[in-house]
C-alpha positions as a Python dict, from the first residue, in 0.01 Angstrom:
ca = {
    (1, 'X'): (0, 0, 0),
    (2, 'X'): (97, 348, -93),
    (3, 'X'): (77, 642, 118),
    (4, 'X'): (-205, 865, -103),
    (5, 'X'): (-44, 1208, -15),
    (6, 'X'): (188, 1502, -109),
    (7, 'X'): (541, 1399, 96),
    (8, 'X'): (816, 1539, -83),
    (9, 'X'): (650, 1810, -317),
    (10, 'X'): (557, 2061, -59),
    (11, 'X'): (345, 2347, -209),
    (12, 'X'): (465, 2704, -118),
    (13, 'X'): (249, 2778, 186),
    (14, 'X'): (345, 3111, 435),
    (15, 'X'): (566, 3011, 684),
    (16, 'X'): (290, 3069, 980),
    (17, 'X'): (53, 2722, 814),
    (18, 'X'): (353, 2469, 881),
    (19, 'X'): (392, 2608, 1233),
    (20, 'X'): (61, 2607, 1347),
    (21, 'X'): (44, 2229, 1223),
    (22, 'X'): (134, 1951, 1447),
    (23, 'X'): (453, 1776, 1283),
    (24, 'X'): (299, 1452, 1102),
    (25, 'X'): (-33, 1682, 997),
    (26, 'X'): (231, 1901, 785),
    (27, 'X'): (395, 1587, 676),
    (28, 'X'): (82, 1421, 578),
    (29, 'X'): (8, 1749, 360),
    (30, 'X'): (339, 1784, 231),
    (31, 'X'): (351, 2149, 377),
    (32, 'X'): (615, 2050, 667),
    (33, 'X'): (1008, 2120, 535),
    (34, 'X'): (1181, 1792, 520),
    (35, 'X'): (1526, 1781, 740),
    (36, 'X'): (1836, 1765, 508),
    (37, 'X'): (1852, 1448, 375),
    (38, 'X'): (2150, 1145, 437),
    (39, 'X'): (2339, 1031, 102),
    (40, 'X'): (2104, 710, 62),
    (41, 'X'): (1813, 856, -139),
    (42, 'X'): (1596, 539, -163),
    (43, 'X'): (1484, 579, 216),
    (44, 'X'): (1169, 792, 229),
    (45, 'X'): (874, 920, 418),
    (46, 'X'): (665, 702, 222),
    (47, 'X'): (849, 380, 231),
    (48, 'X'): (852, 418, 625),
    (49, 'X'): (525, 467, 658),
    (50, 'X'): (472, 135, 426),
    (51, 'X'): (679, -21, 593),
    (52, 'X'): (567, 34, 967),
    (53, 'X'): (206, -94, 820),
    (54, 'X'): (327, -398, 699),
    (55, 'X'): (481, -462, 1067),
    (56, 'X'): (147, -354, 1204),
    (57, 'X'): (-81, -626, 980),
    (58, 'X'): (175, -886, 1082),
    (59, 'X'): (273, -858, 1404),
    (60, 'X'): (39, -613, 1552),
    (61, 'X'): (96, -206, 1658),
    (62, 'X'): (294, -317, 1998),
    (63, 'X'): (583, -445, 1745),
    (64, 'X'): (637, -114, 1553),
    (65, 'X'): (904, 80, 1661),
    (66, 'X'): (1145, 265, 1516),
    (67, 'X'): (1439, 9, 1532),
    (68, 'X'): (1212, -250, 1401),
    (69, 'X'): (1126, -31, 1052),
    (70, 'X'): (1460, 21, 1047),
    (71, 'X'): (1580, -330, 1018),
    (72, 'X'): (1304, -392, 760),
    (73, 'X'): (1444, -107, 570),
    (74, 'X'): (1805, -192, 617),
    (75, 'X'): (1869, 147, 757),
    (76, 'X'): (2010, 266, 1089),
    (77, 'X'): (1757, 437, 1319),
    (78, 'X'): (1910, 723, 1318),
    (79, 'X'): (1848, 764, 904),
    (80, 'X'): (1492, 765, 1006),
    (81, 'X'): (1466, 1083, 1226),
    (82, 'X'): (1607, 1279, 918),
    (83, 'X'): (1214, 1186, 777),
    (84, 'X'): (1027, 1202, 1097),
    (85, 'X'): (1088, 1356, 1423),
    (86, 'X'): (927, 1065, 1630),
    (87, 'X'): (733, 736, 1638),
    (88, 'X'): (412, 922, 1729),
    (89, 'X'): (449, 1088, 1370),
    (90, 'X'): (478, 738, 1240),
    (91, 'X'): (167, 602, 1402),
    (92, 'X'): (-35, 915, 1306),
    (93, 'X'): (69, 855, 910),
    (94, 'X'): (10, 490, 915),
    (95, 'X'): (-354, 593, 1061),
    (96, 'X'): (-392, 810, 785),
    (97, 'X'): (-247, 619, 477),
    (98, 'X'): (-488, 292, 530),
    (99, 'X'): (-768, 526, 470),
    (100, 'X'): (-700, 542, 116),
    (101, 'X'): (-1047, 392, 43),
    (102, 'X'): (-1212, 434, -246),
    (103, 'X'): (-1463, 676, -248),
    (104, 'X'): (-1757, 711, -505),
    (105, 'X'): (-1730, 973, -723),
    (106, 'X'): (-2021, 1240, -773),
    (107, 'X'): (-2166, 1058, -1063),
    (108, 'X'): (-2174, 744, -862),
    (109, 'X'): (-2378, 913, -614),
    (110, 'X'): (-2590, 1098, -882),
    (111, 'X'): (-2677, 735, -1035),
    (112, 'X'): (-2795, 636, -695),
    (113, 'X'): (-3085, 876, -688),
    (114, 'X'): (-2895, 1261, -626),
    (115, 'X'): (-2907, 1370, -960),
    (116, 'X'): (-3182, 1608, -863),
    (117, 'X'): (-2971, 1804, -600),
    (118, 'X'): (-2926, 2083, -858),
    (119, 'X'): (-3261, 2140, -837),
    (120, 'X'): (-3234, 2157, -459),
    (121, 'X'): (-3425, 1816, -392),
    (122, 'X'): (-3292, 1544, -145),
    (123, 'X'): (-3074, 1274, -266),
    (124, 'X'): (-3336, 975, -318),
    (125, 'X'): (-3142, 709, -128),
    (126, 'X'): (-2916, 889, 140),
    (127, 'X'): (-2963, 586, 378),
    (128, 'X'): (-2792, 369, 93),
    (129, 'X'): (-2499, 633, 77),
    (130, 'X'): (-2468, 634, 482),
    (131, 'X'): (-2502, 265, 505),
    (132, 'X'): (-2188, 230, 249),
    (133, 'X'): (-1960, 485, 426),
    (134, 'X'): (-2052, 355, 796),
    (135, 'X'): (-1996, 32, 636),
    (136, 'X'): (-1575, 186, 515),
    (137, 'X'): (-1516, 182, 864),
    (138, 'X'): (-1539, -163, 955),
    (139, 'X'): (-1330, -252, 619),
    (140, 'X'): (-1015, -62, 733),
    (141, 'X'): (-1087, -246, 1072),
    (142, 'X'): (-1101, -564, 964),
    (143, 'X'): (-809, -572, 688),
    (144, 'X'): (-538, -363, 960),
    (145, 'X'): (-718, -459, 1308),
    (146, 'X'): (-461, -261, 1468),
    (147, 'X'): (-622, 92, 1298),
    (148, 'X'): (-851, 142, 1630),
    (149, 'X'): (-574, 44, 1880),
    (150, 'X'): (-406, 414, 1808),
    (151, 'X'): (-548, 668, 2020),
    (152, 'X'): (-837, 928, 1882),
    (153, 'X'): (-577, 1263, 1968),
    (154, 'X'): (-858, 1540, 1820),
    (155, 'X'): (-1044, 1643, 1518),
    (156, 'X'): (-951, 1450, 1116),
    (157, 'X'): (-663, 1691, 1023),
    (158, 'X'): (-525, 1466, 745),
    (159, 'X'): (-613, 1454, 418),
    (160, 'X'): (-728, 1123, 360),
    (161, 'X'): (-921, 1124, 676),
    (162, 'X'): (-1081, 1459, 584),
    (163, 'X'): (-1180, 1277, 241),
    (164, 'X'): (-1364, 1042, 421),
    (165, 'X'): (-1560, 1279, 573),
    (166, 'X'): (-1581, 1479, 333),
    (167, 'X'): (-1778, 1149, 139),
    (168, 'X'): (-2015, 1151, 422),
    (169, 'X'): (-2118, 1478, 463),
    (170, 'X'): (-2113, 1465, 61),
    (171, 'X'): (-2401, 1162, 120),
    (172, 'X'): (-2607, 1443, 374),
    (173, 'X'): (-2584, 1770, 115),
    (174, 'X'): (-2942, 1783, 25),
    (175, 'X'): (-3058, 1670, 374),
    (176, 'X'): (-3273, 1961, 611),
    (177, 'X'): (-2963, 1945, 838),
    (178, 'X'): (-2760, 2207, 951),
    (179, 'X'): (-2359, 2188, 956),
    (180, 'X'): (-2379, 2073, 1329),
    (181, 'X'): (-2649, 1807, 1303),
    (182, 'X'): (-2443, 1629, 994),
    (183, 'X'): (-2110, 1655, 1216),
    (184, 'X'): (-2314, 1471, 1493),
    (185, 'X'): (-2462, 1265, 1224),
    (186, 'X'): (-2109, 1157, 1069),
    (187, 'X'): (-1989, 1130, 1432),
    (188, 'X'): (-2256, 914, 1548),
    (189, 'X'): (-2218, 699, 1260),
    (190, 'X'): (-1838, 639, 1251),
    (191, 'X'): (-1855, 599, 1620),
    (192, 'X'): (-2101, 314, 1582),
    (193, 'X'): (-1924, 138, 1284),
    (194, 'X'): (-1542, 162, 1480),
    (195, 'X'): (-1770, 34, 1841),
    (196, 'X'): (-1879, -284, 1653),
    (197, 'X'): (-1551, -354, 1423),
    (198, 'X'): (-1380, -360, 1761),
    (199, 'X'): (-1578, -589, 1912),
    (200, 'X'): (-1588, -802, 1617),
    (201, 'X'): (-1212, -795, 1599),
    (202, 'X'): (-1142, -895, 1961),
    (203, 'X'): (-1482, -1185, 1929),
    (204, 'X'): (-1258, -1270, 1638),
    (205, 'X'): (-902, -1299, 1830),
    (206, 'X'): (-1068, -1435, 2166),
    (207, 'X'): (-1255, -1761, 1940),
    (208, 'X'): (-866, -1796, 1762),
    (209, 'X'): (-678, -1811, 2114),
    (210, 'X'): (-646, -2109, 2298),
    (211, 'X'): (-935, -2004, 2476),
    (212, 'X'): (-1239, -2205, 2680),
    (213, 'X'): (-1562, -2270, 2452),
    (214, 'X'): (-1768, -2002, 2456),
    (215, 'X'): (-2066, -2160, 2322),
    (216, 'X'): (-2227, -2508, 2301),
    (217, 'X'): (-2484, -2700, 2546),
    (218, 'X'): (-2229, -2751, 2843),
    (219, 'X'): (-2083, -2378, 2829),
    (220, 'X'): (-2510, -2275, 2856),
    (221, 'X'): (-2593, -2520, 3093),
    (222, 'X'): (-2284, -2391, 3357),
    (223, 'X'): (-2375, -2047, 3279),
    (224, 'X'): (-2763, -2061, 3295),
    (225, 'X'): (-2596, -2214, 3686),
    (226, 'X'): (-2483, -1888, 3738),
    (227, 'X'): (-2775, -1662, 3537),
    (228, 'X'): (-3019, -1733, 3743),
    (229, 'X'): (-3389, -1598, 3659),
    (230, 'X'): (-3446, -1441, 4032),
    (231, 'X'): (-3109, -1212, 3941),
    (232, 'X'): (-3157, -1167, 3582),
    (233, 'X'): (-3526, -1194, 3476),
    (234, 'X'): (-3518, -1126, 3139),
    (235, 'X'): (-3162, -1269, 3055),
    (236, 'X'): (-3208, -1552, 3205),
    (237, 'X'): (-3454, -1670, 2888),
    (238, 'X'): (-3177, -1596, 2681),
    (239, 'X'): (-2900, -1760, 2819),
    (240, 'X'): (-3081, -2084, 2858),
    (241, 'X'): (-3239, -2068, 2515),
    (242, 'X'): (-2853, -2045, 2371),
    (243, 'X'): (-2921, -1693, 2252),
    (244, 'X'): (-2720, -1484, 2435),
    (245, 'X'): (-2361, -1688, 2362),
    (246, 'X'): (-2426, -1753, 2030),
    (247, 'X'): (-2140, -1704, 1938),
    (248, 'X'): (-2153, -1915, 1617),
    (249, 'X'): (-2414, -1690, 1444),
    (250, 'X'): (-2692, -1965, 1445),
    (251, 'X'): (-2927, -1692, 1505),
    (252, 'X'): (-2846, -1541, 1174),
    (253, 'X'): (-2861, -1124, 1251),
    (254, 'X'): (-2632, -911, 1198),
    (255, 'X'): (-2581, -741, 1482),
    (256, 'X'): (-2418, -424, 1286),
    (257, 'X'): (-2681, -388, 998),
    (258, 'X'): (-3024, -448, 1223),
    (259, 'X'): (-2834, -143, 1456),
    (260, 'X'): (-2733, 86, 1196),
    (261, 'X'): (-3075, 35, 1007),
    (262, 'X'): (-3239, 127, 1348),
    (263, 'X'): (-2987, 456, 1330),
    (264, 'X'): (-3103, 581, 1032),
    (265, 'X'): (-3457, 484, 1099),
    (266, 'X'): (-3380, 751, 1394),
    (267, 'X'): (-3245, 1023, 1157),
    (268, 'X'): (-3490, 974, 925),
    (269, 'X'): (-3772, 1080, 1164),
    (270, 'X'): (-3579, 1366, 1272),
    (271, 'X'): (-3563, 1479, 890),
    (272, 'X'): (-3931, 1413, 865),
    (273, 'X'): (-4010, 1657, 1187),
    (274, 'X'): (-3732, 1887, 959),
    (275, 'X'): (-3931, 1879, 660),
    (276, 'X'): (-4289, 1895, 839),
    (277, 'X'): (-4199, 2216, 996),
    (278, 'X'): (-4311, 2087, 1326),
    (279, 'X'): (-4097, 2164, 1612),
    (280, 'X'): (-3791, 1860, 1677),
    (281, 'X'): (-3596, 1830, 1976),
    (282, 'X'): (-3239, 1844, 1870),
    (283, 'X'): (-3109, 1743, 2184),
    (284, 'X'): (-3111, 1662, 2513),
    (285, 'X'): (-2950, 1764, 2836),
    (286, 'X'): (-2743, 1459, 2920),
    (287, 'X'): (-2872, 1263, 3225),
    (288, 'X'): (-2734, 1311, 3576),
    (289, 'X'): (-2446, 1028, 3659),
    (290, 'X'): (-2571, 738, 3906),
    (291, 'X'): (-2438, 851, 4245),
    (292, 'X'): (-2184, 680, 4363),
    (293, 'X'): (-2278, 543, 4726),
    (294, 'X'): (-2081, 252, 4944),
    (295, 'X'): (-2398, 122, 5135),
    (296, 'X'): (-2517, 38, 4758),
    (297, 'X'): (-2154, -106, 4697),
    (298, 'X'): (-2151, -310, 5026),
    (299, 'X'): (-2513, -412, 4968),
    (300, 'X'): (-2408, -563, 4582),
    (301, 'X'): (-2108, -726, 4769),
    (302, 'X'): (-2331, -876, 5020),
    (303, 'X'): (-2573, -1003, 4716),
    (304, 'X'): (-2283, -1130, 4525),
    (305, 'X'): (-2115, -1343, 4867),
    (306, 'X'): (-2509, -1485, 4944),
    (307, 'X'): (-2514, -1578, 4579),
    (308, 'X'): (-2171, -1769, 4641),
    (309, 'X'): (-2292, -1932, 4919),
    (310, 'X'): (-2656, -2024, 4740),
    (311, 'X'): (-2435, -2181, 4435),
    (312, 'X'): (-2234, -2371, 4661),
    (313, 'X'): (-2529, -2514, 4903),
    (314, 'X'): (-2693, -2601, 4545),
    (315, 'X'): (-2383, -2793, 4448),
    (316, 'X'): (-2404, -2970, 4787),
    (317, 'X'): (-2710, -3065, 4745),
    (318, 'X'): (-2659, -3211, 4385),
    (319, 'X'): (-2355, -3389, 4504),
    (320, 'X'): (-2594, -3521, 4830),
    (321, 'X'): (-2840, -3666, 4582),
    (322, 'X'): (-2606, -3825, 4366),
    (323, 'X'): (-2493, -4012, 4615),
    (324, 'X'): (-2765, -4146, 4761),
    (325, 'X'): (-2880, -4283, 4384),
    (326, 'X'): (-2590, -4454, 4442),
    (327, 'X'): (-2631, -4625, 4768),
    (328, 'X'): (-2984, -4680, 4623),
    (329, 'X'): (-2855, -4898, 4306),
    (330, 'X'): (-2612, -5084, 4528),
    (331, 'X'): (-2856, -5131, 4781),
    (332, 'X'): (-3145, -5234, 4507),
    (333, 'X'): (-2827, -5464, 4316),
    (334, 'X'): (-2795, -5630, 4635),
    (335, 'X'): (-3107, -5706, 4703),
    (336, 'X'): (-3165, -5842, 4395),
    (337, 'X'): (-2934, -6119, 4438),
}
């Protein structure tokens, strides 16, 4: 994979735009004035940043460092600082150059049902356009499943992040929405998509490891032991019906597109309020935090060491029982002989 920005040809920009840039932002633009170069012209912004990917999809983010791209290169480590000024610039490039994704062009878009926008109608089928892009997310996930483990530091600053957004907000143009309701739209999306390719990822890893079964009639039976329906009223159906580790998809949803179907069903409502006229509620004061009290923390600890005790009296009692079958048979066996 190629790095899809400017590195090398920096435009002439006033001297104040590379300065108010974080480093790997004017990098990633090609505004930021490279450090004079060693005698080996081969090495590169570009092939380090390929490079410290390629480490990434094989042996995870903990293993890139800058000694280890510089052994794949055949460099010294010191021949990389004269490209970058640290591995944080490194990480931040490699987070932007996998989102090289290909994004629809206009007439794409305008085959899909916008080619009345110049007429200042909505796009016909802006829930198809927001499915696909949510959708981009989870394929950068799943093909480098290291992309989430790098920290959110702020706002998209880099090009081919801001391209991505720029698609989505491209897919909400002719929607009643004003500039902050389709940043909270494209952040509520994206959100979403990253939340599930996560947890798909590390469902993924955990099924791979030598890990305990997960699934299967004896991992429900111990754990509808433990789920009991006098805790857990309304999980307790689940667990015993198999439903709630099924972890083998017999139950044939996808989890991602019945949630991000029931997300759009949301914003569409709010767009028909938006084209009714009729007052919407926009938002919501966020609810007040569940107090955090020790007489309800010593009362759940309580719960949780009478539930301990319950478990073990009930495994008492099966062992009790199973014994006495036994002295029953051997009893019955000898009496009829």
């Amino acid at each position: 994979m190629s790095v899809n920005t400017h590195f090398g040809k920096a435009p002439q920009m006033p001297e104040d735009v590379e300065e108010a840039l974080p480093r790997a932002v004017a990098l990633s633009w090609g505004v930021a004035e490279h450090p004079q170069r060693g005698p080996k012209r081969e090495l590169s912004i570009e092939r380090i940043v390929d490079t410290a990917i390629e480490v990434a999809d094989t042996d995870g983010l903990g293993a890139v460092s800058m000694s280890r791209i510089a052994t794949e290169l055949g460099f010294t480590t010191m021949s990389l600082y004269r490209y970058v000024t640290s591995k944080d610039d490194v990480l931040a490039l490699m987070q932007d150059a996998v989102c090289t994704i290909r994004i629809p062009p206009d007439d794409e878009l305008a085959a899909r049902g916008g080619s009345a926008r110049n007429a200042g109608e909505e796009t016909a089928d802006w829930r198809a356009g927001l499915r696909r892009w949510a959708m981009a997310s989870i394929e950068v996930i799943q093909e480098h499943p290291w992309f989430p483990d790098i920290p959110i530091s702020g706002i998209p600053l880099m090009p081919n992040n801001l391209a991505v957004l720029d698609w989505g907000l491209r897919e909400m143009r002719d929607l009643p929405l004003t500039d902050a309701e389709k940043m909270s739209t494209a952040l509520l999306l994206s959100s979403y998509a990253r939340a599930i390719a996560v947890v798909e990822r590390d469902v993924s890893r955990s099924q791979s490891a030598d890990a305990p079964a997960t699934h299967g009639e004896a991992f429900t039976a111990a754990l509808s032991e433990l789920v009991t329906p006098e805790r857990f009223p309304d999980l307790a159906p689940l667990v015993a019906s198999g439903a709630y580790a099924d972890s083998d998809g017999a139950d044939e949803q996808d989890d991602f597109a019945f949630g991000l179907e029931r997300i759009l069903d949301g914003i569409e409502t709010y767009l028909a309020g938006r084209r009714s006229g009729e007052p919407v509620t926009a938002f919501e004061e966020r609810p007040e935090a569940v107090p955090r009290d020790k007489a309800v923390r010593e009362a759940a600890k309580a719960r949780r060491e009478a539930e301990s005790k319950l478990r073990e009296a009930r495994k008492n009692e099966r062992e009790a029982i199973a014994r006495a079958r036994e002295r029953a048979a051997r009893e019955a066996e000898r009496e009829s002989r």
